[in-house]
PyMOL Python script that loads the backbone (N, CA, C, O; Angstrom):
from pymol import cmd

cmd.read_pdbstr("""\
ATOM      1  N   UNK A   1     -14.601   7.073  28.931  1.00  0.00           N
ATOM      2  CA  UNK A   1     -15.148   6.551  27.682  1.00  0.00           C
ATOM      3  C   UNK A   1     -15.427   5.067  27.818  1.00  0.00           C
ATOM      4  O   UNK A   1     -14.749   4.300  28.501  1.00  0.00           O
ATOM      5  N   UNK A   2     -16.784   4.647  26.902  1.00  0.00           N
ATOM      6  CA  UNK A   2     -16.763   3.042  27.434  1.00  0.00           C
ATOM      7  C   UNK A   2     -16.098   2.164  26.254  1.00  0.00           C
ATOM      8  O   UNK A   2     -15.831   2.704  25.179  1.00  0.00           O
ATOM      9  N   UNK A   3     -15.865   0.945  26.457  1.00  0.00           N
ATOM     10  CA  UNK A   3     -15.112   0.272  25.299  1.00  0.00           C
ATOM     11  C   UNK A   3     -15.255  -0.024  24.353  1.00  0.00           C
ATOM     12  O   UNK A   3     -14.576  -0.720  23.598  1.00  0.00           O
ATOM     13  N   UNK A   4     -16.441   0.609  24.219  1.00  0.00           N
ATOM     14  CA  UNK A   4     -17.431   0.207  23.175  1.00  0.00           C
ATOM     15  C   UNK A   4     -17.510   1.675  22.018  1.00  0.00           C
ATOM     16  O   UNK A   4     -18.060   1.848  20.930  1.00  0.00           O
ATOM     17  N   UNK A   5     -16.789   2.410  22.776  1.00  0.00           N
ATOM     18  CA  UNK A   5     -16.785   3.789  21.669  1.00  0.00           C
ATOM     19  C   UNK A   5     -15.946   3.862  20.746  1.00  0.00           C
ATOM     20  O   UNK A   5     -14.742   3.722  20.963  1.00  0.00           O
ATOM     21  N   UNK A   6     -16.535   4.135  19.341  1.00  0.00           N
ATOM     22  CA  UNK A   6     -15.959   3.704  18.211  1.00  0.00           C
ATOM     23  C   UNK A   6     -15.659   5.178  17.582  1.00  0.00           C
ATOM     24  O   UNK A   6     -16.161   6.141  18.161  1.00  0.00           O
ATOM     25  N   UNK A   7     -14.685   5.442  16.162  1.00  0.00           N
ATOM     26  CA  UNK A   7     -14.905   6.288  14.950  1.00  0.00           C
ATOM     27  C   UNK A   7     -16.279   6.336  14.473  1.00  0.00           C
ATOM     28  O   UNK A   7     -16.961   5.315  14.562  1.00  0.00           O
ATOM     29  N   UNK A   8     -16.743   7.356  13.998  1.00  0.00           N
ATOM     30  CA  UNK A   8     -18.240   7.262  13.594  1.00  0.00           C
ATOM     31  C   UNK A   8     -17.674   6.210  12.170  1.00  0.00           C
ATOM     32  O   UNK A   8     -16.520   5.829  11.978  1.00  0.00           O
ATOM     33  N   UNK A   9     -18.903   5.923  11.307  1.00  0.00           N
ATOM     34  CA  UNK A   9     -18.573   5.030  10.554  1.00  0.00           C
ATOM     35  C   UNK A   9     -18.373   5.741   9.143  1.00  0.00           C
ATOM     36  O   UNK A   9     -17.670   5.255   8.257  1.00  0.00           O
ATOM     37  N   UNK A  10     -19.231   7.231   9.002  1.00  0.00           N
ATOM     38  CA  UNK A  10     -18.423   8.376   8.012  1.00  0.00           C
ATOM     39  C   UNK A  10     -16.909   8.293   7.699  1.00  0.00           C
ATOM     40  O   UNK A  10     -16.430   8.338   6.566  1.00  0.00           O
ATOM     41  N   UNK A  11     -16.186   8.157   8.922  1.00  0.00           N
ATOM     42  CA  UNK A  11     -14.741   8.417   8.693  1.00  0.00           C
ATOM     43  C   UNK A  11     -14.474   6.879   7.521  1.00  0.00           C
ATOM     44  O   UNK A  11     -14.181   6.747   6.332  1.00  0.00           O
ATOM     45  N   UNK A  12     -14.742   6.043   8.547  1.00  0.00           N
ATOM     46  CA  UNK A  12     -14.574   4.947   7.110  1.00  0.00           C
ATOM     47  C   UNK A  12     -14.933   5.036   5.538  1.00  0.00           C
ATOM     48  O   UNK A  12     -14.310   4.405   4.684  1.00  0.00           O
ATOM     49  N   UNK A  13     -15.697   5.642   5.344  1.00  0.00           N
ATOM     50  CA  UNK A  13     -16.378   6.000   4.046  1.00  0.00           C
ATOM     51  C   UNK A  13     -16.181   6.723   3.523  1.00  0.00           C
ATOM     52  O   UNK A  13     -16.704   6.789   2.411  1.00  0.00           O
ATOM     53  N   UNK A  14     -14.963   8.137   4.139  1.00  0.00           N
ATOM     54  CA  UNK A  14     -14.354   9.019   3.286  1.00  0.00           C
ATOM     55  C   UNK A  14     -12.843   8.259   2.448  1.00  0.00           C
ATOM     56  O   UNK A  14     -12.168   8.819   1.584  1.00  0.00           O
ATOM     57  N   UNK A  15     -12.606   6.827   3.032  1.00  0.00           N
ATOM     58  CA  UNK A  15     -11.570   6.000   2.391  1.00  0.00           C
ATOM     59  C   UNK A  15     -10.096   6.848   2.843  1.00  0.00           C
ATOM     60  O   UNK A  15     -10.090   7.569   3.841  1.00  0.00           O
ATOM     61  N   UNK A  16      -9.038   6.687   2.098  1.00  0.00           N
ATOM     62  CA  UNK A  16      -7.825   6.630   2.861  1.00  0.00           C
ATOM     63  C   UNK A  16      -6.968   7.764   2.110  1.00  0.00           C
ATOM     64  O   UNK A  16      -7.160   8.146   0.955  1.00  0.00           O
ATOM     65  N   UNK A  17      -6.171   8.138   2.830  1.00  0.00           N
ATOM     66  CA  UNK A  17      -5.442   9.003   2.431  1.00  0.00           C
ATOM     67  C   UNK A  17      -3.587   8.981   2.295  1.00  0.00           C
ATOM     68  O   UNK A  17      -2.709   9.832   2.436  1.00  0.00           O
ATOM     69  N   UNK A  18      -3.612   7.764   2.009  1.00  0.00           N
ATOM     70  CA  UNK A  18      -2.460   6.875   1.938  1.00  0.00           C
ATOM     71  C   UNK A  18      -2.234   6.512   0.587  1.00  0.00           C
ATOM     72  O   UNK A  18      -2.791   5.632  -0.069  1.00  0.00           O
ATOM     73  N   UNK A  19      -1.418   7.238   0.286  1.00  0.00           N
ATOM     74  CA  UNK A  19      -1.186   6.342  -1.495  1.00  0.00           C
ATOM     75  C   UNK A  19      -0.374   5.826  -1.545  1.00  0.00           C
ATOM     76  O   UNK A  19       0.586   6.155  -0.848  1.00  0.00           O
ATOM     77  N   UNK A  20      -0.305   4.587  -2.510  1.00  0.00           N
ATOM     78  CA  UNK A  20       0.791   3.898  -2.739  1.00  0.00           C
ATOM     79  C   UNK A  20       1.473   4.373  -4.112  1.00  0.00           C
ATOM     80  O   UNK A  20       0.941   4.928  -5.074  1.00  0.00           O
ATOM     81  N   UNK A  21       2.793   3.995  -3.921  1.00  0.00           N
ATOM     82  CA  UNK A  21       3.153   4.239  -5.095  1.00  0.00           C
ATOM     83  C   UNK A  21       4.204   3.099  -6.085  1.00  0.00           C
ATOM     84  O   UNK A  21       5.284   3.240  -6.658  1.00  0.00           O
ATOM     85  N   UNK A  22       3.291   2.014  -5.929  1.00  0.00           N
ATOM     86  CA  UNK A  22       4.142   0.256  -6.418  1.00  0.00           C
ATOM     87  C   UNK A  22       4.634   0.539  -7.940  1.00  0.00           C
ATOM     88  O   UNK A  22       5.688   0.184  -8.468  1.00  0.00           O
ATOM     89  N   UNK A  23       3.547   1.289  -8.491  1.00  0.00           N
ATOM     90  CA  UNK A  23       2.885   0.992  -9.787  1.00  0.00           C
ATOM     91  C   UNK A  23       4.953   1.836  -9.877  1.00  0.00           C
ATOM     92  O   UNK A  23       5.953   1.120  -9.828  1.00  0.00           O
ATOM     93  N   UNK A  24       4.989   3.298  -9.996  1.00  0.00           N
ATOM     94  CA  UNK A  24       6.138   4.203 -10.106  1.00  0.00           C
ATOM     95  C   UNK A  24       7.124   3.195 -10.108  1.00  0.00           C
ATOM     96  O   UNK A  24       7.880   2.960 -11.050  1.00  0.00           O
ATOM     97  N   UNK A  25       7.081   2.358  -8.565  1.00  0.00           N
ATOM     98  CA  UNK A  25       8.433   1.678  -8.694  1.00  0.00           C
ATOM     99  C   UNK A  25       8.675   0.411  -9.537  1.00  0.00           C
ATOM    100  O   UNK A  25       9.731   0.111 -10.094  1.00  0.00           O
ATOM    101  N   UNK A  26       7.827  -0.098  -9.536  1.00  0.00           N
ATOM    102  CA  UNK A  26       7.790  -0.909 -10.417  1.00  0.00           C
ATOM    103  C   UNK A  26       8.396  -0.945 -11.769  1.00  0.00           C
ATOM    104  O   UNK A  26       9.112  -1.853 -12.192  1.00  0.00           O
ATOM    105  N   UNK A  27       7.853   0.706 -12.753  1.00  0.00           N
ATOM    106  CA  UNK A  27       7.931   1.360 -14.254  1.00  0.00           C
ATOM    107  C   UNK A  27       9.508   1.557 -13.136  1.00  0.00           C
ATOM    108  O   UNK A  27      10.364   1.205 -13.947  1.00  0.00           O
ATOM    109  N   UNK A  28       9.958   1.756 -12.377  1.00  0.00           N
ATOM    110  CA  UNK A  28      11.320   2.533 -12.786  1.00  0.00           C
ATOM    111  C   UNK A  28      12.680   0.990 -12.481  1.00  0.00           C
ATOM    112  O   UNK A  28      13.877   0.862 -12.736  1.00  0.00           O
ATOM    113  N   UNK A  29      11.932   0.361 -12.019  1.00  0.00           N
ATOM    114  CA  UNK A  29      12.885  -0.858 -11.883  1.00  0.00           C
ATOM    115  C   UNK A  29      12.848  -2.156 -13.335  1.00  0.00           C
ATOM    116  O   UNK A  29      13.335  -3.276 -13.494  1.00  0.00           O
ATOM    117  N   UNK A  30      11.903  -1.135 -14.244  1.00  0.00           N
ATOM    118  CA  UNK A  30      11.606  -2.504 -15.128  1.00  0.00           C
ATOM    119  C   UNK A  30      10.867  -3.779 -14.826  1.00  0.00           C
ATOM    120  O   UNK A  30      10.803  -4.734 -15.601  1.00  0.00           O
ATOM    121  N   UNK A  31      10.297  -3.712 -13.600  1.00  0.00           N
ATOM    122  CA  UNK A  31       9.459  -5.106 -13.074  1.00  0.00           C
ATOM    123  C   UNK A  31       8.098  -5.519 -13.185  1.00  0.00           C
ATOM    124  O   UNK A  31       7.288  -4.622 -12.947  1.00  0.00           O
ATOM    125  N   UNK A  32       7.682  -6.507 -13.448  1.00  0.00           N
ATOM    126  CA  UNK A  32       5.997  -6.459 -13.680  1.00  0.00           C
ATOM    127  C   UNK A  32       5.527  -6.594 -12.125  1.00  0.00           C
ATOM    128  O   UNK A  32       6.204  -6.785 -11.115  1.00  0.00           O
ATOM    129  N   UNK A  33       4.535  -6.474 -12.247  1.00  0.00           N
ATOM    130  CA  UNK A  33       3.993  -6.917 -10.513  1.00  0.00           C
ATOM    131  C   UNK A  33       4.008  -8.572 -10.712  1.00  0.00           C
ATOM    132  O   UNK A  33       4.789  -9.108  -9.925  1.00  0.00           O
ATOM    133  N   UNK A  34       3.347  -9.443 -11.549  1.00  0.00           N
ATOM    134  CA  UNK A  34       3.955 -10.481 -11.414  1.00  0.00           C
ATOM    135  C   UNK A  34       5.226 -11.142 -11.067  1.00  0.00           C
ATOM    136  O   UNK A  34       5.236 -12.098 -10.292  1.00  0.00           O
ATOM    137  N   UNK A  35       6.459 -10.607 -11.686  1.00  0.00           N
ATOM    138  CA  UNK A  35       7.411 -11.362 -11.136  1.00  0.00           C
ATOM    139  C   UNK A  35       7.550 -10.853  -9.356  1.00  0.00           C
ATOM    140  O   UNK A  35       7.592 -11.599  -8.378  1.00  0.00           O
ATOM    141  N   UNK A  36       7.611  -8.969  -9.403  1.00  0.00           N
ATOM    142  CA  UNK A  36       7.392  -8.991  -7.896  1.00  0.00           C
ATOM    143  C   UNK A  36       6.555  -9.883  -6.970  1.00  0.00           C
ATOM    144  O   UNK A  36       7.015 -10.111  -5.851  1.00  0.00           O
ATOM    145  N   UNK A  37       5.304 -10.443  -7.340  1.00  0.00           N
ATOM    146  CA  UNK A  37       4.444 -11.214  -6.254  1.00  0.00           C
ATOM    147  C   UNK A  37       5.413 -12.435  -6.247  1.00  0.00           C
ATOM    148  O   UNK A  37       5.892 -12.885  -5.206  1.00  0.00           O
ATOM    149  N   UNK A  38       5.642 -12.889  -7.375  1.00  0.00           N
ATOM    150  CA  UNK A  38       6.740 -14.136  -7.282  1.00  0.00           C
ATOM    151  C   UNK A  38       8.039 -14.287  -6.107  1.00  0.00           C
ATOM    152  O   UNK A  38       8.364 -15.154  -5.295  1.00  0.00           O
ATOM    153  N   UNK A  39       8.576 -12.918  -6.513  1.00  0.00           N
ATOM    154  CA  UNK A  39       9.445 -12.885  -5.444  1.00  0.00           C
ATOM    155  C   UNK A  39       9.334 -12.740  -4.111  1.00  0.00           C
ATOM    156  O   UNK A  39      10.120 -12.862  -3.171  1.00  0.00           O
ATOM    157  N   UNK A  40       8.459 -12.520  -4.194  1.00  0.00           N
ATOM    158  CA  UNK A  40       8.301 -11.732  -2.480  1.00  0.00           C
ATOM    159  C   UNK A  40       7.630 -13.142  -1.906  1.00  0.00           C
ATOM    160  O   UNK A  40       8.099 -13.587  -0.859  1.00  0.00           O
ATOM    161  N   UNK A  41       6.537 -13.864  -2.567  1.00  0.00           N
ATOM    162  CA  UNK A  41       6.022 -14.993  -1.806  1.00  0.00           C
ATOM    163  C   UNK A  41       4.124 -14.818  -1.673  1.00  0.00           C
ATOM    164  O   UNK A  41       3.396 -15.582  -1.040  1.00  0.00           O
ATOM    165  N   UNK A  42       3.665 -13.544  -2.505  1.00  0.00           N
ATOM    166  CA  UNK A  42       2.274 -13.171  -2.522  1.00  0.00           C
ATOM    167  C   UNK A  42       1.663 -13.371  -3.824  1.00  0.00           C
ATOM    168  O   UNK A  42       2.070 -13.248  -4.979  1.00  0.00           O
ATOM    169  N   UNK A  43       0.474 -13.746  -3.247  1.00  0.00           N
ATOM    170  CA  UNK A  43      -0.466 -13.875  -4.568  1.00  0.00           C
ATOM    171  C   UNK A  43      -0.834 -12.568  -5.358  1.00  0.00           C
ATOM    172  O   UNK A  43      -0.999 -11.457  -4.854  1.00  0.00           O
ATOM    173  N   UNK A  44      -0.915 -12.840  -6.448  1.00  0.00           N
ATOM    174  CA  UNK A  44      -0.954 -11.229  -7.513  1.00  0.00           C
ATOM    175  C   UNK A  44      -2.447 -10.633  -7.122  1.00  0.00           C
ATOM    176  O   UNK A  44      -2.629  -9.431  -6.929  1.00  0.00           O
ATOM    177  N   UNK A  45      -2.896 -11.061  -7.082  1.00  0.00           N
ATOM    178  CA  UNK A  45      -4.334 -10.725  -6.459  1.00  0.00           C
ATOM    179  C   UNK A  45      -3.860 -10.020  -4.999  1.00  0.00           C
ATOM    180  O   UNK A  45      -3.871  -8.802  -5.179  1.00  0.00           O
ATOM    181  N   UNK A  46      -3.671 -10.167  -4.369  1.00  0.00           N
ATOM    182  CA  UNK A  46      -3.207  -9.756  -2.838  1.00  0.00           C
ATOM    183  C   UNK A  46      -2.517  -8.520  -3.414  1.00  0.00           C
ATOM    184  O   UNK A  46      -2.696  -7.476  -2.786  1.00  0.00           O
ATOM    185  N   UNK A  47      -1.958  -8.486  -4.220  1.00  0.00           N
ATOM    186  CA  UNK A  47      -0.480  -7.971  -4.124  1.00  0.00           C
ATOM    187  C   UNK A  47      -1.352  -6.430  -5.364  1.00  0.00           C
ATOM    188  O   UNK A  47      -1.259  -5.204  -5.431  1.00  0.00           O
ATOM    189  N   UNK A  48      -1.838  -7.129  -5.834  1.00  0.00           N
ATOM    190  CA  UNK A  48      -2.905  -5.894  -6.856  1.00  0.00           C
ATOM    191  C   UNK A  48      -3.803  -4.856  -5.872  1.00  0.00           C
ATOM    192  O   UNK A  48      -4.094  -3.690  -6.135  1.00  0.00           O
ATOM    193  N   UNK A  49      -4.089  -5.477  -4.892  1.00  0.00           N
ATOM    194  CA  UNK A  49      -5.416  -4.583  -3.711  1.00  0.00           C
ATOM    195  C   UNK A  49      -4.599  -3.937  -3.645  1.00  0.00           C
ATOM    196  O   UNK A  49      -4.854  -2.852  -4.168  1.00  0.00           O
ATOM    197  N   UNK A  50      -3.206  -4.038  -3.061  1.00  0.00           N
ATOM    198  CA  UNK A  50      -2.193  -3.247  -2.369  1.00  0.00           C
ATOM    199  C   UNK A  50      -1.861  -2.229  -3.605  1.00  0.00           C
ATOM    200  O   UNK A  50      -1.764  -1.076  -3.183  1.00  0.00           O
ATOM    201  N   UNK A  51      -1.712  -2.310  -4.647  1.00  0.00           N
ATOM    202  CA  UNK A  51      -1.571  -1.611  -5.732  1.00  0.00           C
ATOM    203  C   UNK A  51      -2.424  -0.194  -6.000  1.00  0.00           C
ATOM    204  O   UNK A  51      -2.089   0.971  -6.212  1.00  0.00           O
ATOM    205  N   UNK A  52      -3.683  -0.892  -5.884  1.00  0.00           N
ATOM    206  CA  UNK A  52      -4.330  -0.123  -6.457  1.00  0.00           C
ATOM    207  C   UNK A  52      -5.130   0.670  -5.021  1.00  0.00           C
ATOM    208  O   UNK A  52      -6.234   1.204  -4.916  1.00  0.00           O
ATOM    209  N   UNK A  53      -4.287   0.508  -4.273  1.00  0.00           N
ATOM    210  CA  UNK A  53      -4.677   1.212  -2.586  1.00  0.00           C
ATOM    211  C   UNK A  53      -5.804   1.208  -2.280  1.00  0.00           C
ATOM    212  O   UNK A  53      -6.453   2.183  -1.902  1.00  0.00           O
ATOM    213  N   UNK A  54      -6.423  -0.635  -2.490  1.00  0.00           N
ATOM    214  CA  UNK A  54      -7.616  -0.981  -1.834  1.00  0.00           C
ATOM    215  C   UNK A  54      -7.694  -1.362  -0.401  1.00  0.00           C
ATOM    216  O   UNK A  54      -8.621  -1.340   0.409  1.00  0.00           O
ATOM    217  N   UNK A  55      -6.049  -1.832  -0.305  1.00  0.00           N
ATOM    218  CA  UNK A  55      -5.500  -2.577   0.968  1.00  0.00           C
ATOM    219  C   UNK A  55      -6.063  -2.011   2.005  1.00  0.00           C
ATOM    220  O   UNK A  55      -6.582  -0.976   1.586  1.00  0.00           O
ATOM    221  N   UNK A  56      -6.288  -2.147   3.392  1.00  0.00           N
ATOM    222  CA  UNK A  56      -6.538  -1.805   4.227  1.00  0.00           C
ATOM    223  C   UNK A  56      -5.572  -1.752   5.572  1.00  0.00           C
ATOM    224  O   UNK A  56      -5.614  -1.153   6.647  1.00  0.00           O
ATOM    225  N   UNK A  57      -4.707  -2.673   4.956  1.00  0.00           N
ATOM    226  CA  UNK A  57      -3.696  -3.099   6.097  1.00  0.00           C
ATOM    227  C   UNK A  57      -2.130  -3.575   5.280  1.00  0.00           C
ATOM    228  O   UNK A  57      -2.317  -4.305   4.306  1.00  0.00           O
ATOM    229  N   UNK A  58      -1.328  -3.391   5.444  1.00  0.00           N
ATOM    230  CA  UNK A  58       0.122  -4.399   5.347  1.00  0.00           C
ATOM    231  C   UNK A  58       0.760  -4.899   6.110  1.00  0.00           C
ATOM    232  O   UNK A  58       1.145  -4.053   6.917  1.00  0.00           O
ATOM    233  N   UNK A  59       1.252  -6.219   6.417  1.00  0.00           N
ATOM    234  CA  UNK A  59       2.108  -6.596   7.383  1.00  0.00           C
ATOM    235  C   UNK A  59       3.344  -6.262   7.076  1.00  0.00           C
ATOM    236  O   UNK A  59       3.753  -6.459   5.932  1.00  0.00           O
ATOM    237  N   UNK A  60       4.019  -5.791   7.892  1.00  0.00           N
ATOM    238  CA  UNK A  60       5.387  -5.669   8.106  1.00  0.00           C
ATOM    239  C   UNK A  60       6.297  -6.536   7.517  1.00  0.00           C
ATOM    240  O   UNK A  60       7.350  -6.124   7.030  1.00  0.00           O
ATOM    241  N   UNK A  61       5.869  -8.084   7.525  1.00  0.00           N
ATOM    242  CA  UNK A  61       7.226  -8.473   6.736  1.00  0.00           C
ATOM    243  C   UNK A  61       7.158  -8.820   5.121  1.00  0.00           C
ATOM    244  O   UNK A  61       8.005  -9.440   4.477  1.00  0.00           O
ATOM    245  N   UNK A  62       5.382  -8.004   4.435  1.00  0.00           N
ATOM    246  CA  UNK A  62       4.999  -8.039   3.241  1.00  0.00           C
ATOM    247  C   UNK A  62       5.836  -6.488   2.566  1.00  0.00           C
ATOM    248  O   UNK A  62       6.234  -6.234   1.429  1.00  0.00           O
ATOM    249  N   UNK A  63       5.856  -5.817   3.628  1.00  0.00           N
ATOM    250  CA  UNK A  63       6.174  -4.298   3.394  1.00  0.00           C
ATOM    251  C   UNK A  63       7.807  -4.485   3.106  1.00  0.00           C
ATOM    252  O   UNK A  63       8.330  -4.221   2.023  1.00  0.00           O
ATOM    253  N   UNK A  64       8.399  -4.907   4.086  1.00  0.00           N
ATOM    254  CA  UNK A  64       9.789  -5.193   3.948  1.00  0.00           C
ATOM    255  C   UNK A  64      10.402  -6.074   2.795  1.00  0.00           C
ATOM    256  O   UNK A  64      11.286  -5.657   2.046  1.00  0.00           O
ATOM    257  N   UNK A  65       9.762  -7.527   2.714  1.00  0.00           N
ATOM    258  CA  UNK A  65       9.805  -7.850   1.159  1.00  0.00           C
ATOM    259  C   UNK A  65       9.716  -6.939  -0.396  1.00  0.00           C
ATOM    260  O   UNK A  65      10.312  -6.988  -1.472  1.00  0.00           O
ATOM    261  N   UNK A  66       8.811  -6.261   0.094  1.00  0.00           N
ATOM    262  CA  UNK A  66       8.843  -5.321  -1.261  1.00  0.00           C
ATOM    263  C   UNK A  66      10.132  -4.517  -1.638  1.00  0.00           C
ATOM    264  O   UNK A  66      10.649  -4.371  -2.746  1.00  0.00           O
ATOM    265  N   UNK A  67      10.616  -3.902  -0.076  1.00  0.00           N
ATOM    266  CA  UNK A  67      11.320  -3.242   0.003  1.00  0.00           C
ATOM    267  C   UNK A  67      13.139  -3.739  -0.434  1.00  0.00           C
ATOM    268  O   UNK A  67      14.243  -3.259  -0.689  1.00  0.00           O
ATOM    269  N   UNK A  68      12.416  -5.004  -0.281  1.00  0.00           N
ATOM    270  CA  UNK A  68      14.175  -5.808  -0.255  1.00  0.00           C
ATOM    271  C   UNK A  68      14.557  -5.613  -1.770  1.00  0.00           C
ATOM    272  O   UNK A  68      15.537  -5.109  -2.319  1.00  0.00           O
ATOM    273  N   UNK A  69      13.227  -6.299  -2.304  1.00  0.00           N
ATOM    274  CA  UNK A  69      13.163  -6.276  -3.843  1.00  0.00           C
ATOM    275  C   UNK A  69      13.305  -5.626  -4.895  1.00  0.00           C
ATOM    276  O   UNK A  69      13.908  -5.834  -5.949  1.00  0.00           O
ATOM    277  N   UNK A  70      12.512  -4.584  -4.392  1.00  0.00           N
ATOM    278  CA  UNK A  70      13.078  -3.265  -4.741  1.00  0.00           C
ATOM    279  C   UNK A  70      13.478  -2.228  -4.847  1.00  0.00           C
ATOM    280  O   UNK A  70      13.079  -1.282  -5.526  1.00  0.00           O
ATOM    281  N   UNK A  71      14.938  -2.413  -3.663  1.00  0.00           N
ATOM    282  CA  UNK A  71      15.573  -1.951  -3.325  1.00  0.00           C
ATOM    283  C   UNK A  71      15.016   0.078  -2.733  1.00  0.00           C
ATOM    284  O   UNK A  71      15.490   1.065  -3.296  1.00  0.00           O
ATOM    285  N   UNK A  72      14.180   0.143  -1.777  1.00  0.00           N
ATOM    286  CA  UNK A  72      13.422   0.662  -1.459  1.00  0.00           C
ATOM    287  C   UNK A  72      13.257   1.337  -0.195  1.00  0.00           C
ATOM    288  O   UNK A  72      13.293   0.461   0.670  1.00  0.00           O
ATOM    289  N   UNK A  73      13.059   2.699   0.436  1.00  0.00           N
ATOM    290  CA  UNK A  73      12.659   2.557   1.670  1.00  0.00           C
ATOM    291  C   UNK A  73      10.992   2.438   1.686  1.00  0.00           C
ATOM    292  O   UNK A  73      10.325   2.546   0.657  1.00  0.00           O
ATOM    293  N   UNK A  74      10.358   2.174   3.148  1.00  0.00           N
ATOM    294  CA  UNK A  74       8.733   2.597   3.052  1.00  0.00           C
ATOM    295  C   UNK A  74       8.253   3.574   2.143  1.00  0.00           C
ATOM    296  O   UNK A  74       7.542   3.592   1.138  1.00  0.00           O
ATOM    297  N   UNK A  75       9.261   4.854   3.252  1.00  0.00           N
ATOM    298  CA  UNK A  75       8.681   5.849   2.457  1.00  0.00           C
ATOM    299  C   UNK A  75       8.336   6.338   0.781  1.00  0.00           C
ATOM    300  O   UNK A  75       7.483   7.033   0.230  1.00  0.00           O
ATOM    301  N   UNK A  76       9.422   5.607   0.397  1.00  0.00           N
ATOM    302  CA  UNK A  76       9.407   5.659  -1.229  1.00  0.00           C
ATOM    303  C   UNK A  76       8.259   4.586  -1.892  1.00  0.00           C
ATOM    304  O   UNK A  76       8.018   4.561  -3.099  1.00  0.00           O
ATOM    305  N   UNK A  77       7.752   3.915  -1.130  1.00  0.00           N
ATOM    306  CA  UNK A  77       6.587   3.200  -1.344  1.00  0.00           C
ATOM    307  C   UNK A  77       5.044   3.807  -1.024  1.00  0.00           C
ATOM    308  O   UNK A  77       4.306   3.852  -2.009  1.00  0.00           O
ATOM    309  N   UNK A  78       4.477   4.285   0.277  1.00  0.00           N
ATOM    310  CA  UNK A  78       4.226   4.854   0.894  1.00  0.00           C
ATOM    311  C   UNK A  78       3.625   6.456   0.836  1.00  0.00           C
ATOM    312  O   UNK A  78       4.477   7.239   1.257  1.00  0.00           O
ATOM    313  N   UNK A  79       2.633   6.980   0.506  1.00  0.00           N
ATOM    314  CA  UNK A  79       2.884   8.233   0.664  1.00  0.00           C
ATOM    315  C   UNK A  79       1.627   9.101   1.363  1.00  0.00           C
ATOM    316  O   UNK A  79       0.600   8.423   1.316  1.00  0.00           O
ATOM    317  N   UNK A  80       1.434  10.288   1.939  1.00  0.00           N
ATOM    318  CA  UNK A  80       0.440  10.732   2.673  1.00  0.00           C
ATOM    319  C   UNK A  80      -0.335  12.137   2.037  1.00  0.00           C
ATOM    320  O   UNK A  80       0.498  13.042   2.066  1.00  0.00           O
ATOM    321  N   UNK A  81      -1.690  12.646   1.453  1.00  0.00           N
ATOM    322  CA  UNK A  81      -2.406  13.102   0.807  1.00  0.00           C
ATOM    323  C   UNK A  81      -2.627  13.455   1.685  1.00  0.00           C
ATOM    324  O   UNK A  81      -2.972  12.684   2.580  1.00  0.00           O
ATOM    325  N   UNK A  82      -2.560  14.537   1.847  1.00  0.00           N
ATOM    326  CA  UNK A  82      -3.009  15.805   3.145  1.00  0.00           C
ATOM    327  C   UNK A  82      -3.930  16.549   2.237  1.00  0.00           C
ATOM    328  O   UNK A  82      -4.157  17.384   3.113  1.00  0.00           O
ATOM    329  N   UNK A  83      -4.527  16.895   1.417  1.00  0.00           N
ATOM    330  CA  UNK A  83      -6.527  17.268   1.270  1.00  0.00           C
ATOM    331  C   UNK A  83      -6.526  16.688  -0.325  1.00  0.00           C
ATOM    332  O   UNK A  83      -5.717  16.036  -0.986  1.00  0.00           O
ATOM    333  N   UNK A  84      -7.863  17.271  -0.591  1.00  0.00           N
ATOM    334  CA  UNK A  84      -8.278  17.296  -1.652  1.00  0.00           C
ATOM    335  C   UNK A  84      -7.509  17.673  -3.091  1.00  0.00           C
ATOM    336  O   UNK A  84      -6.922  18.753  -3.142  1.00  0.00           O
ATOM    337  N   UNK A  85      -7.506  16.905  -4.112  1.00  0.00           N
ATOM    338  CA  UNK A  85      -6.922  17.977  -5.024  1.00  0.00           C
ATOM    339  C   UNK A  85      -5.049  17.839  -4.938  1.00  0.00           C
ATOM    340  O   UNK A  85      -4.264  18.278  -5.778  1.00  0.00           O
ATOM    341  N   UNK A  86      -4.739  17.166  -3.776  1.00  0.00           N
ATOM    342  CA  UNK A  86      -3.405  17.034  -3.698  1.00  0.00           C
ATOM    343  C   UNK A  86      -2.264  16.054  -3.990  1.00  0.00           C
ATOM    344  O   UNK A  86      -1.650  15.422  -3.131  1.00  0.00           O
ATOM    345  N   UNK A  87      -2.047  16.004  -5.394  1.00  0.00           N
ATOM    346  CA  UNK A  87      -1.011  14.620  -5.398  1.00  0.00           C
ATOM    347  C   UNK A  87       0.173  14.178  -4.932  1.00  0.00           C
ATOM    348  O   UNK A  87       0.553  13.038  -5.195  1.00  0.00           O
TER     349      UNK A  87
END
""", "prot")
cmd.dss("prot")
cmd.show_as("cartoon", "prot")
cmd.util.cbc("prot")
cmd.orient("prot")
């Protein structure tokens, strides 16, 4: 294969199959996302993409902050939509 061989660009455009689930933890800890961005050290804007599973990426020690905060594993943050139709 040469190095130059990519995903077709369809796959990008069917979007992600990764949900987050901030918003849940958030309602069950009593927290706004504001004070969370506060704590953690992120701008609410940043911290909203990730919300609303526009994100494309998380760093590891943004993921772990969340997690500290609220008291959390990934996975309970985190979750994977295997087809259509499936929450």
């Amino acid at each position: 294969m040469a190095a130059t061989d990519e995903a077709p660009a369809a796959d990008a455009a069917e979007g992600t199959r990764i949900v987050v689930k901030l918003d849940d933890l958030l309602h069950a800890r009593r927290m706004t996302l504001t004070e969370l961005a506060e704590r953690i050290g992120i701008t609410l804007a940043n911290l909203s993409i990730l919300k609303t599973g526009k994100a494309k990426a998380i760093r590891f020690s943004t993921l772990e902050a969340i997690c500290r905060e609220l008291d959390c594993q990934p996975g309970d943050l985190l979750g994977y939509r295997a087809g259509e139709g499936v929450a």
